[in-house]
C-alpha positions as CSV (number, residue, x, y, z in Angstrom):
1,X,0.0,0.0,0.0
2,X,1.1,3.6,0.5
3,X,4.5,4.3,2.2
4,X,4.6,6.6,4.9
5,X,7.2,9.1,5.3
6,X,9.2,9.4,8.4
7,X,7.9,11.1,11.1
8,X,4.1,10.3,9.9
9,X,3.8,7.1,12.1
10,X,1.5,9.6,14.6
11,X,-1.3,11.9,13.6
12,X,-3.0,13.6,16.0
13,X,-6.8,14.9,14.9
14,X,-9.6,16.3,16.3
15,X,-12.9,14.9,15.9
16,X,-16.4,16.6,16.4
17,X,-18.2,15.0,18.9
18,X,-21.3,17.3,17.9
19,X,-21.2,15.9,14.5
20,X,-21.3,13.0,12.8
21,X,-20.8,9.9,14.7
22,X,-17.4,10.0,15.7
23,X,-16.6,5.7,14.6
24,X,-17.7,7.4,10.6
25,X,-15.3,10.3,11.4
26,X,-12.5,7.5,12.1
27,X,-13.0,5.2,9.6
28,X,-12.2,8.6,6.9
29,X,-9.3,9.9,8.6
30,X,-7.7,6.2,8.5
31,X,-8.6,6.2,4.8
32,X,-7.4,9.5,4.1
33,X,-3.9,8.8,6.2
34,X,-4.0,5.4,4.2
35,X,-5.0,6.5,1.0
36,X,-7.6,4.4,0.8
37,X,-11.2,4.6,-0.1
38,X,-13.7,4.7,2.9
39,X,-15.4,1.7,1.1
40,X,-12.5,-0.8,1.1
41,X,-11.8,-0.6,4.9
42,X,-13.4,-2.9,7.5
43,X,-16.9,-2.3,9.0
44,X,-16.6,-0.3,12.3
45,X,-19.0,-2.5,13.2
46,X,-17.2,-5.6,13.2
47,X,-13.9,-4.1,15.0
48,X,-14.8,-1.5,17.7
49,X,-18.5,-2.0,17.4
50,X,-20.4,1.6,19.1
51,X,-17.8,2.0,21.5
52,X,-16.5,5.5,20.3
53,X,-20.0,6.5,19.4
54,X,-21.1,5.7,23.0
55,X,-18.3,7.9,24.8
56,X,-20.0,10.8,23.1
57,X,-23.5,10.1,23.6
58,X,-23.3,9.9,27.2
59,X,-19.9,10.9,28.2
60,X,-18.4,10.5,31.7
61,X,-17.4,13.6,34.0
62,X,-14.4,15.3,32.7
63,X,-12.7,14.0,35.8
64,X,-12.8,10.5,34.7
65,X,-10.7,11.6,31.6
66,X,-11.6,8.8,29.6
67,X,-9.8,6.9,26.9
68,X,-10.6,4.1,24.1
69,X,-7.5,2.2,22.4
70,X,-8.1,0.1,19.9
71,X,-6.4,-1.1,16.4
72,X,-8.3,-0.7,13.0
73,X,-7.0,-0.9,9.3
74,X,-3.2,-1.3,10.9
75,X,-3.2,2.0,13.0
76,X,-3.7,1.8,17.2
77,X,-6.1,4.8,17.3
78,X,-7.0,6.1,20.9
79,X,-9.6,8.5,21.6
80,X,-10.4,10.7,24.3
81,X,-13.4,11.7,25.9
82,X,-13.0,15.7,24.6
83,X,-12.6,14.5,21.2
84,X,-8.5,14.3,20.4
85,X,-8.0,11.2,18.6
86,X,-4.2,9.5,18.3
87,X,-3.3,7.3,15.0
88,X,-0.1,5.7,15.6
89,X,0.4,3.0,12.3
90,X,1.3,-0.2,13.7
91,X,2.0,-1.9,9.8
92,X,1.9,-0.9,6.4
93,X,-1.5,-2.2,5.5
């Protein structure tokens, strides 16, 4: 697939927690990062499920300072409860 350049192994983005569900907001930054089209990665469905939707729906104090890790389409992605997601690539899908 694509080659990354050095130093592009972590990308740090914002995502709207207002807006659309934040699992579809993932899914296109890994395709963009991957150069991949959104259709060709694997259903958020059958990898981290609702999990990231669900932070936002109902999230916890800001206290709790809440995080979700997980791996999808060969980057560890973790997200926090205010929105800052991490994509670290893990292999060169």
């Amino acid at each position: 697939m694509m080659e990354r350049p050095p130093g592009e192994h972590i990308v740090h983005r914002e995502l709207d927690v207002d807006g659309a569900e934040p699992a579809t907001q993932i899914v296109e930054h890994v395709a963009a990062l991957s150069g991949r089209d959104v259709e060709s990665l694997a259903s958020t469905w059958e990898t981290f499920g609702h999990v990231v939707d669900d932070l936002f729906e109902e999230p916890p104090a800001p206290s709790a300072q809440v995080q979700v890790t997980f791996t999808y389409e060969g980057y560890r992605i973790t997200v926090d409860q205010d929105g800052h997601a991490t994509f670290v690539a893990v292999d060169d899908r």
